[in-house]
C-alpha positions as CSV (number, residue, x, y, z in Angstrom):
1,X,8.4,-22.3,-156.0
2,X,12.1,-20.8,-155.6
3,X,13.9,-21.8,-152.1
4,X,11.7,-25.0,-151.4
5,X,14.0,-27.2,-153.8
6,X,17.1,-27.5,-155.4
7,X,18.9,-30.4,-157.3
8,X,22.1,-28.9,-155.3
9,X,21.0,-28.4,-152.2
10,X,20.4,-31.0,-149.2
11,X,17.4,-32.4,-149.2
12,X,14.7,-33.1,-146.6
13,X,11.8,-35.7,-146.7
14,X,8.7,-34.8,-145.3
15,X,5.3,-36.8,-145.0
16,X,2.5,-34.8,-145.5
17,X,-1.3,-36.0,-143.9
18,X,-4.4,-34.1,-145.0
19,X,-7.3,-34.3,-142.6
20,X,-11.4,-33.6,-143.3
21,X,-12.1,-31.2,-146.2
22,X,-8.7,-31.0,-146.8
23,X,-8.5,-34.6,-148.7
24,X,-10.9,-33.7,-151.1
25,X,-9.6,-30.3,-152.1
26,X,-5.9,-32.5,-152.6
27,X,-7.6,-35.6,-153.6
28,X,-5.5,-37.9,-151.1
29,X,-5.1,-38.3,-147.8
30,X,-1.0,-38.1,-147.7
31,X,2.3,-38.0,-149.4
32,X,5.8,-37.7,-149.0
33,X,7.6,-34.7,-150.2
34,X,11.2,-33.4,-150.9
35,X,12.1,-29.7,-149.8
36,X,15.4,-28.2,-149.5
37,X,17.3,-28.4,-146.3
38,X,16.0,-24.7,-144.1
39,X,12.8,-24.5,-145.9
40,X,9.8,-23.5,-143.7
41,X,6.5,-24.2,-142.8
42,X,5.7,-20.6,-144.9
43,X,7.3,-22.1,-147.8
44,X,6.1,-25.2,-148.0
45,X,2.5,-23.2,-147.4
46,X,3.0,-21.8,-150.6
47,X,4.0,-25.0,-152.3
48,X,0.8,-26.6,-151.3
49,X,-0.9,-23.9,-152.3
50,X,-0.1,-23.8,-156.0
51,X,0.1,-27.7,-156.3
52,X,-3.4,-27.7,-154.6
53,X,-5.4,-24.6,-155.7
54,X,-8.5,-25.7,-153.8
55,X,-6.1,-25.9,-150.8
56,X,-4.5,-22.3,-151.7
57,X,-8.0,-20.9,-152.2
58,X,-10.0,-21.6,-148.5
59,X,-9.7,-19.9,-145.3
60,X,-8.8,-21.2,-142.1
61,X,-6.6,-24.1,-143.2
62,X,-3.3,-24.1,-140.6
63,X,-0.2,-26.5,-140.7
64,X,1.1,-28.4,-137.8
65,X,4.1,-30.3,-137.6
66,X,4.7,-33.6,-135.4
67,X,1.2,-33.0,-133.9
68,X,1.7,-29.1,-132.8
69,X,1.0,-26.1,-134.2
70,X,4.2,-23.8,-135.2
71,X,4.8,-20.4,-136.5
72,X,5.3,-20.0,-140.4
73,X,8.9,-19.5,-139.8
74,X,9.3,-23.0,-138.4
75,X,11.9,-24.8,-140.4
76,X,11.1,-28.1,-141.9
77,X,13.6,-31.3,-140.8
78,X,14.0,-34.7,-142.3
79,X,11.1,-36.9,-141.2
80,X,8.2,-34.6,-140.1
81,X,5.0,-35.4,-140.1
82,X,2.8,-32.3,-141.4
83,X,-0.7,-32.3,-140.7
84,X,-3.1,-30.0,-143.2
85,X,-6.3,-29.3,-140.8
86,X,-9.5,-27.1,-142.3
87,X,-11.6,-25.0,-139.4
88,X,-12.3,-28.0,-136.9
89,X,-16.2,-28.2,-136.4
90,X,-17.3,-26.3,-133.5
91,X,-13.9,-24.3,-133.9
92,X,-13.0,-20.3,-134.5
93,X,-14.7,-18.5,-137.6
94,X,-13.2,-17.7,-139.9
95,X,-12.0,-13.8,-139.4
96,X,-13.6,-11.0,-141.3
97,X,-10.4,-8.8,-140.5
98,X,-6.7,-9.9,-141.7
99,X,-3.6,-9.7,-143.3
100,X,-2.2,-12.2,-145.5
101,X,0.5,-12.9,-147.9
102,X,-1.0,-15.2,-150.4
103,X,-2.9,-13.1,-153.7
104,X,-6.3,-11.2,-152.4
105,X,-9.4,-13.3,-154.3
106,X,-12.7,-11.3,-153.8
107,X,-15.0,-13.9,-154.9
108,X,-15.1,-15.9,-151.3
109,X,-15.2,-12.7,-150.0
110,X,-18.4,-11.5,-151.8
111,X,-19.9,-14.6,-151.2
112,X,-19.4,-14.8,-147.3
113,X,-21.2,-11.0,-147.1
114,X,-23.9,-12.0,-149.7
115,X,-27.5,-12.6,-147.6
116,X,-31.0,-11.7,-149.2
117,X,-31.5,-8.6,-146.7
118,X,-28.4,-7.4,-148.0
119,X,-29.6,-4.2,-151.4
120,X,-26.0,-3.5,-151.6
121,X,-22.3,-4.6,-151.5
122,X,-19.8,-2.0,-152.3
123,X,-16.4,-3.0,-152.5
124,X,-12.9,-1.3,-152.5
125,X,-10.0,-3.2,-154.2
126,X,-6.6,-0.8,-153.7
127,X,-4.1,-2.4,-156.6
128,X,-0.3,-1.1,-157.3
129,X,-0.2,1.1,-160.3
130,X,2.6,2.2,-162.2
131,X,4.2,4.9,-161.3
132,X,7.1,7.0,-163.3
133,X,10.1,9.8,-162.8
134,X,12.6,10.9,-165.1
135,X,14.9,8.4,-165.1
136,X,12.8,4.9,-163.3
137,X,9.8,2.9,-163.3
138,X,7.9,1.6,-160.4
139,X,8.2,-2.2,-160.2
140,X,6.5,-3.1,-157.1
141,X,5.5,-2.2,-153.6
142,X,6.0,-4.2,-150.5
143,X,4.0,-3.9,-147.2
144,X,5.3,-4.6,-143.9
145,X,3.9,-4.4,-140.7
146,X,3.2,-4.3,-137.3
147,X,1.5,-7.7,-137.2
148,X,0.2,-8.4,-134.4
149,X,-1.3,-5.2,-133.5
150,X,-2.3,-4.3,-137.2
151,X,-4.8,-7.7,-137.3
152,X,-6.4,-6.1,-133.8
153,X,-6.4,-3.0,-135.2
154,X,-8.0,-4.0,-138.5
155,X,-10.9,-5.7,-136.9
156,X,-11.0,-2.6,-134.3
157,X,-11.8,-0.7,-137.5
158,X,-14.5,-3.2,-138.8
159,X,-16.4,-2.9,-135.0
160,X,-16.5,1.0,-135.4
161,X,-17.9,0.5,-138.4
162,X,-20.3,-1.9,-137.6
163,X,-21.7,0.5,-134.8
164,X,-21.2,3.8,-136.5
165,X,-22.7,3.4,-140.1
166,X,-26.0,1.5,-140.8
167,X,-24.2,-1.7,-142.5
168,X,-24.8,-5.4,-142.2
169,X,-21.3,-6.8,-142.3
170,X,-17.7,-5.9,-143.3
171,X,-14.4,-8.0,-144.7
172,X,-11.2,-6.4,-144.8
173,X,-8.3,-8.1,-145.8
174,X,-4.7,-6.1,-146.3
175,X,-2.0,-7.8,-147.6
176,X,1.9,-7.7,-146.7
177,X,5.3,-8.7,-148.4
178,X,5.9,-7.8,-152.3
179,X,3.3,-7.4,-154.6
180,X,4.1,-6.8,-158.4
181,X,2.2,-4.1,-160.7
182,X,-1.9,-4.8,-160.6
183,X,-1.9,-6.9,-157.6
184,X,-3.9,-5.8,-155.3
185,X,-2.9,-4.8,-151.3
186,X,-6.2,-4.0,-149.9
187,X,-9.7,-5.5,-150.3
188,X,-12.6,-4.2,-148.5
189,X,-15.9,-5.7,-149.0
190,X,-19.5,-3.6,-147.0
191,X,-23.0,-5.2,-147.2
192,X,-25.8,-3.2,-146.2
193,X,-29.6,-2.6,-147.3
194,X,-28.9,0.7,-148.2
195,X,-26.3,1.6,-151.3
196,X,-25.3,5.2,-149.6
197,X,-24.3,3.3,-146.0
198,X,-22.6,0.8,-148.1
199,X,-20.6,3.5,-149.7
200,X,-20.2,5.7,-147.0
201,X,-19.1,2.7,-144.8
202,X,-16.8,1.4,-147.2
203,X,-14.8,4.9,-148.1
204,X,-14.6,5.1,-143.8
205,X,-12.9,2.0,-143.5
206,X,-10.3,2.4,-146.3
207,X,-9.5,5.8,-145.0
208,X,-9.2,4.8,-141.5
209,X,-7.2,2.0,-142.1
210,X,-4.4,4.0,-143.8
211,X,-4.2,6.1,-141.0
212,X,-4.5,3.9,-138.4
213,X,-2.9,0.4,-138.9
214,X,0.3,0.1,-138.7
215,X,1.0,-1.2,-142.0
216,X,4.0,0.4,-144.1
217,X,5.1,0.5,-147.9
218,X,8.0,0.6,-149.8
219,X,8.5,1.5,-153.2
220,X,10.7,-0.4,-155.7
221,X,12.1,1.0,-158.5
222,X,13.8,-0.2,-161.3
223,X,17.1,0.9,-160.8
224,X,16.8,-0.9,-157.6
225,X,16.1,1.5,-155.0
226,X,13.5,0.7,-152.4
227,X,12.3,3.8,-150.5
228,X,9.6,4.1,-148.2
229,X,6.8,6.2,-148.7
230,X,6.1,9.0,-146.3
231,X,2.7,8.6,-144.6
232,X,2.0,12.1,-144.6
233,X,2.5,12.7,-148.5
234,X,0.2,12.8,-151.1
């Protein structure tokens, strides 16, 4: 991963300790680590992630350093000790309404929702598609937000859902920072018994969230503009 590591750059040791689930899906129990000098908790997040995929692939699993949980801006110093904890037994579920910054899988989303009085499960995947003008190409999007209110007002959306259409459950995941062309930004994911409520459900909740979450997107082009989009276009 760029801007964990470089041959030039200071360099930081770090020991790494993985707890529970967590040393199967890494197949140890610790290690020690270099990362360039600034890197962050994020960064390093990402680095497990693709060195681990069964790491990068569950839910729930949260970094702390020295024995304390930190934001994902923390920045990594010589000599920490990072813990890698799964959901603690007994702890939080895991949330059926967020945003992320690592790539959107539906499977483990499909599979949460899947229960046998469950007839249907529609599902919604919104993906960045190439766009053209006269002289450019789209190359990408990128989503900010709002975050703190956008992850309320995502699972705000999923309880009006649950009490206004006839549905079992709902997942709705959005993600944020730079996505490339296919990737996909939104997934939302509607059991129900009944194939129209799953459909009508699902179509709500995309539509609702565009208008209501404050979530924004920027288009990048390949003469290197970025522009944002106007919310009230087409």
């Amino acid at each position: 991963m760029r801007g964990i590591e470089s041959p030039h750059s200071p360099m930081a040791k770090i020991t790494i300790r993985f707890f529970g689930p967590a040393i199967e899906m890494a197949g140890k129990d610790s290690m020690t680590l270099d990362v360039e000098a600034g890197a962050t908790v994020g960064l390093l997040a990402g680095r497990l992630a693709e060195m681990f995929p069964g790491l990068g692939k569950a839910l729930g699993i949260r970094l702390a350093v020295n024995r304390a949980y930190v934001a994902l801006d923390h920045v990594l110093n010589d000599g920490d000790e990072i813990a890698v904890i799964p959901p603690v037994s007994g702890g939080a579920p895991e949330p059926s309404a967020f945003l992320t910054r690592e790539v959107i899988e539906p499977a483990p989303h499909l599979a949460r929702l899947s229960r046998n009085e469950s007839g249907a499960m529609a599902t919604f995947m919104g993906t960045v598609r190439a766009e053209a003008e006269e002289y450019r190409r789209l190359v990408g999007l990128e989503y900010a937000a709002y975050e703190t209110m956008a992850a309320e007002q995502l699972e705000g959306v999923r309880q009006r859902a649950l009490k206004s259409f006839a549905i079992l459950d709902a997942i709705i995941v959005h993600r944020l920072g730079r996505l490339e062309l296919g990737e996909t930004s939104i997934l939302v994911v509607v059991s129900a018994a009944h194939r129209a409520d799953a459909f009508d459900a699902c179509r709500w909740i995309v539509d609702t969230v565009k208008t209501d979450v404050p979530i924004w997107k920027k288009n990048l082009w390949t003469d290197g503009k970025a522009e944002w989009v106007d919310p009230t276009g087409s």
